[in-house]
N, C-alpha and C positions, 0 to 999 in steps of 0.2 A: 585462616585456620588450616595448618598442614600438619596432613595427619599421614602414613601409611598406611591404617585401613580407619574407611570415616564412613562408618553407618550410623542413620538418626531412626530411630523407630516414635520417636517422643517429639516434640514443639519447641521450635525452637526460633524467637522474635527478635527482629530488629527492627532498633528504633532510631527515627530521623530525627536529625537537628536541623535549629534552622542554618548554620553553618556550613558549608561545601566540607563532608571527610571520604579519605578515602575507600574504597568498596571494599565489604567485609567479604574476602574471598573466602571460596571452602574448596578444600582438594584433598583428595584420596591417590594416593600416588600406587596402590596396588588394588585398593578395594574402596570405591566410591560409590555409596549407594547412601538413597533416601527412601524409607517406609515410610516418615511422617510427616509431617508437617515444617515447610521453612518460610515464613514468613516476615516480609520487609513492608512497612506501613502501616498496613490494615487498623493499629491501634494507635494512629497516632492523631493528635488532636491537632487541627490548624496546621500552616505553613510548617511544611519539615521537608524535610527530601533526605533520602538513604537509599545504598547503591548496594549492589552484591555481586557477588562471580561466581561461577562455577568455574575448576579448574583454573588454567597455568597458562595464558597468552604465548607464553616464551618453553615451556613443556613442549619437546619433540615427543615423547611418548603419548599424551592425550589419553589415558586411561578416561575412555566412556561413563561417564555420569549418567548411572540405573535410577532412574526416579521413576518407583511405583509409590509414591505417596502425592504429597501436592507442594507447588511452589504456589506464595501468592505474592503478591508485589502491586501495591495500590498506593496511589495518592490522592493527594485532595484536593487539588485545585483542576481548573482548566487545561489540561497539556497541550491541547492541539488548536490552533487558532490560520484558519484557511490553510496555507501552506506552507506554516512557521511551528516546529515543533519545539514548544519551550524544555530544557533540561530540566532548568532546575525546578520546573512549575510539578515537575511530578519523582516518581521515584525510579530508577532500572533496574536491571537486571540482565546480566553478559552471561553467555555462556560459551565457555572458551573450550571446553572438553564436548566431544560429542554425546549427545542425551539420546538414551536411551530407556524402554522403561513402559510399563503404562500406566503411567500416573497423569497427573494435568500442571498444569502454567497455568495461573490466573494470572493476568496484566490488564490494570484497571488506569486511567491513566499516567499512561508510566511508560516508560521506554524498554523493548529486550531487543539485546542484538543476539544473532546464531555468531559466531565464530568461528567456528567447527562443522563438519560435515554432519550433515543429522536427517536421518533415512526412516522411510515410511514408519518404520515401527518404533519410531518416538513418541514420546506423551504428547495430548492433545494441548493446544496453544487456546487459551480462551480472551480475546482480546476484548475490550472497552474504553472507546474512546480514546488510544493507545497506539505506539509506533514500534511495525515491525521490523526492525533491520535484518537484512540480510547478506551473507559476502556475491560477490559476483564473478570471483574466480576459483568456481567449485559448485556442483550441484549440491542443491537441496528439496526434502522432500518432506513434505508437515501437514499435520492437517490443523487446523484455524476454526473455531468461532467468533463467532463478532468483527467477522472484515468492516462489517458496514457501520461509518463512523470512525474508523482507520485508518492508520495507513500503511502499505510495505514499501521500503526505500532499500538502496542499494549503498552499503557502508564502500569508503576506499574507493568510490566509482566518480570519475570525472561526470562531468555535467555535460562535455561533449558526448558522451555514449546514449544519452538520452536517444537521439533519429535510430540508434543501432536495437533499441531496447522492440521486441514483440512481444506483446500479450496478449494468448489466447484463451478461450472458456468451452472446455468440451468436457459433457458427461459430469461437471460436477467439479472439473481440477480446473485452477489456473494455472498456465504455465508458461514463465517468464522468462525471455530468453536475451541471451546475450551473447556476445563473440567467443566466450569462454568458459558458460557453464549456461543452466537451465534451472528455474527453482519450479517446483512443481507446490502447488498451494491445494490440497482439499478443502472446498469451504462447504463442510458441515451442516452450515445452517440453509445454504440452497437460496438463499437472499439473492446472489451475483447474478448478473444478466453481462452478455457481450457488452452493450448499448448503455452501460452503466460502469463502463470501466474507463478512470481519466487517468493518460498518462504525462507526467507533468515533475519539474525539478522540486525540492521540498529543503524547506532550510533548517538543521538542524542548530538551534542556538541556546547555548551555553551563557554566556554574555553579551553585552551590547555590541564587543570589538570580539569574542570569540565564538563563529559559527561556519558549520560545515555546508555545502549549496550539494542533497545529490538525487539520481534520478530513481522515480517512485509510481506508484500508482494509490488511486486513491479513487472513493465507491462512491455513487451517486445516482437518484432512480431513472437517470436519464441521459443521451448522449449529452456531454458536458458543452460543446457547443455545437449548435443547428443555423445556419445562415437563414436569416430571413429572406421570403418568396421577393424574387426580381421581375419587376413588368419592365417588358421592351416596347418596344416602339417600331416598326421598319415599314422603309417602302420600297414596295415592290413592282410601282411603275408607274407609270402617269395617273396620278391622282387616287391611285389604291392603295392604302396603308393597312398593315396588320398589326394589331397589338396581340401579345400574347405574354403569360406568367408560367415563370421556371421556380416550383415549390421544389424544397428539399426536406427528404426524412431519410431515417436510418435504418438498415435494415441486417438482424444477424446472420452472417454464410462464413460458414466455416470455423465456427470457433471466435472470428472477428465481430468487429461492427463496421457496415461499410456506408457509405453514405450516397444516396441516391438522387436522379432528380425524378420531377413529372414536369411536361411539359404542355401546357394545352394555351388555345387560344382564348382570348376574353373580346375582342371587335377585331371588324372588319369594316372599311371605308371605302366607297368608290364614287366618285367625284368626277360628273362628267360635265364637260363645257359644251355648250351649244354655240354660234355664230349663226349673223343672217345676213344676205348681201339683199341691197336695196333692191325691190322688183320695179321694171319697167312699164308703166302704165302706155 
């Protein structure tokens, strides 16, 4: 839908098939704005999948999409399964114009990508069971409910840049960094811990032979993995041996999670030989 000036003040639904079509765009090429409601899924019964855009992928001008009303965008199956996010198991939603606005994103699960630069004073993202994408060559800035049960991944991003990728949690923002831009995440609902953040590759698949591998973070109420406590053994001289156990836990400094040991002893041996030489009567 391309329109030159594209205001909704009214409801306005799409509906999925079970078919792959392609995404009902909407663009405002001088006046893009939503008062009301635009809704992909929410009424659709059983297996369907439907896609939408906001804005022109290929638009140098990117005229800003003002949503003070609400997007909603829900499916009904399963979308995210460990660290495989099915397409077609739910519905998306792109936004290719930068949003602005104070209105809300509901993504229930379902796929949204940013494509567009999109700054603190955009609508709130409310995610469920749902995959956030984001670009990685260009800041962003958003605030999020429902991280936990989610996930944010990096669109266009090799799999190599995962060791490049920081994640830190201060004051309430995440903020994800990488060689070429930073996304800053507010998460609203205050769920997030340092200690509860997995960074890890995530597959985004389409088909059985069509999926994209990239790097991501995903929420968990605990450091994702802890090595288990190691007993040694050593000796330390003639017939004295020490045993001692090196435990590992996590501990938050600085916005991270870092990983620590303790080290104490559990026994000590000492083993002493006697000899006797024959006495002379």
């Amino acid at each position: 839908m391309f329109f030159t000036s594209f205001y909704n003040s009214g409801s306005i639904y799409v509906k999925g098939s079970a078919a792959v079509q392609p995404a009902v765009t909407f663009e405002g090429l001088e006046v893009f704005i939503n008062d009301g409601t635009i809704d992909a899924g929410s009424r659709d019964e059983g297996p369907a999948h439907s896609a939408i855009a906001f804005g022109d992928a290929f638009d140098p001008k990117k005229t800003p999409f003002i949503n003070h009303g609400k997007v909603v965008v829900s499916g009904t199956e399963k979308f995210i399964e460990g660290n495989v996010v099915y397409l077609l198991a739910g519905n998306a939603v792109s936004f290719y114009a930068p949003v602005e606005g104070t209105g809300s994103v509901e993504v229930t699960n379902s796929y949204i990508g940013l494509n567009a630069e999109t700054n603190a004073g955009g609508p709130e993202i409310q995610l469920k069971d749902s995959a956030l994408y984001l670009p990685a060559n260009f800041s962003t800035s958003i605030s999020v409910r429902g991280l936990k049960g989610s996930i944010v991944a990096f669109s266009l991003t090799p799999t190599s840049l995962l060791p490049d990728m920081k994640t830190t949690l201060q004051d309430g923002k995440l903020s994800i960094g990488f060689p070429d831009a930073v996304a800053t995440i507010a998460d609203i609902d205050g769920t997030i811990v340092p200690c509860g953040i997995k960074q890890d590759l995530f597959t985004l698949r389409a088909t059985e032979s069509i999926y994209i591998t990239n790097p991501g973070i995903s929420f968990t109420d605990s450091f994702p993995s802890i090595p288990d406590p190691v007993t040694t053994t050593t000796v330390v001289g003639e017939g004295h041996t020490v045993t001692q156990t090196t435990s590992y836990y996590t501990e938050a400094a600085g916005g991270t999670c870092e990983m620590k040991t303790t080290v104490y002893p559990t026994a000590s041996t000492l083993s002493t030989r006697y000899s006797a030489a024959p006495s002379a009567n």
